[in-house]
N, C-alpha and C positions, 0 to 999 in steps of 0.2 A: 494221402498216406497209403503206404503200399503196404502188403504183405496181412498176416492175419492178426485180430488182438486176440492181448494173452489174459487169461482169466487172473492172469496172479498178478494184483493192483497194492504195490505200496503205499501204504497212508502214514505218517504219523504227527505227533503232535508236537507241539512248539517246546517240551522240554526233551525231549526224545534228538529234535534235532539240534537243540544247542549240545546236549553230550557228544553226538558224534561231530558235529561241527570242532567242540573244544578236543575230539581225539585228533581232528588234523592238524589242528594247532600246535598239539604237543608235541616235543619234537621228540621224545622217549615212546611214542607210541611203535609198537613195531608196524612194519609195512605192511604184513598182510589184512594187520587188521584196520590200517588207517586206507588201506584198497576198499573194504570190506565196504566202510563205512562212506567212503567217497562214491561206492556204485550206489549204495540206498538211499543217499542224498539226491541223486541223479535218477533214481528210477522216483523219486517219490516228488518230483519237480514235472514229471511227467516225461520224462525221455524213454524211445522206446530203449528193449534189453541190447539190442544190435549195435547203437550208439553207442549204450555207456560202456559196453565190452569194448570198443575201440576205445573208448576215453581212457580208459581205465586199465587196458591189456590182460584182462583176462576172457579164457572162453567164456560162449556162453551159456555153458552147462555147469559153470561155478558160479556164474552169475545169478541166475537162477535158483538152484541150489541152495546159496547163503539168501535172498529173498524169500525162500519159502523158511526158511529156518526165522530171520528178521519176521517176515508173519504171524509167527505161530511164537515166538520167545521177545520181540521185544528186542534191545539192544545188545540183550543177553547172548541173544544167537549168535551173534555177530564172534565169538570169543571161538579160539579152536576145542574141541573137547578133548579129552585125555585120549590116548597114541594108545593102542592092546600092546603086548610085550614084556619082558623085563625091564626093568630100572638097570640103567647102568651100573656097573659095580666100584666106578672111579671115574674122577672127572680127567678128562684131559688137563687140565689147567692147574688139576688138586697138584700141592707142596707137598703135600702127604704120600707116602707110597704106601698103599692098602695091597691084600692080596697077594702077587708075585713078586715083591719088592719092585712093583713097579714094571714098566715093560722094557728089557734089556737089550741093548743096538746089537747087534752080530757085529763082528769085523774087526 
């Protein structure tokens, strides 16, 4: 085995892993996080982080990253946290026109 080990060793337990097993199943699960859960499966089966970044096509500095968050939270981590910023003021999609009567074409 080449290169160096990494101190940051995924464990978990057999209900931990039927959760994120059942999140790739699901097909409503969104992608980043059935990514998420598909590298932790894979680093906790014992693949190194270089592997499963190719498996799984992310760097390996987000790989890593959502692993140490998985360590330290649980399956928990694995979820996006809340974005800083304002809330949008209207949905694109909303039927409603809130605000400026809506956003008006030119032309």
């Amino acid at each position: 085995m080449r290169g160096r080990k990494s101190a940051l060793i995924v464990r978990m337990d057999d209900e931990t892993r039927e959760t994120l097993l059942g999140w790739l199943r699901c097909q409503k699960t969104p992608v980043g996080l059935a990514k998420r859960a598909w590298a932790m499966l894979l680093l906790a089966d014992g693949q190194t982080f270089s592997a499963v970044c190719r498996q799984v096509d992310m760097g390996e500095r987000h790989v890593r990253k959502w692993a140490q968050r998985f360590v330290r939270h649980g399956a928990a981590g694995l979820y996006d946290q809340p974005r800083p910023g304002r809330k949008p003021v209207f949905s694109p999609r909303s039927r409603h026109l809130l605000g400026q009567d809506g956003l008006r074409a030119t032309g």
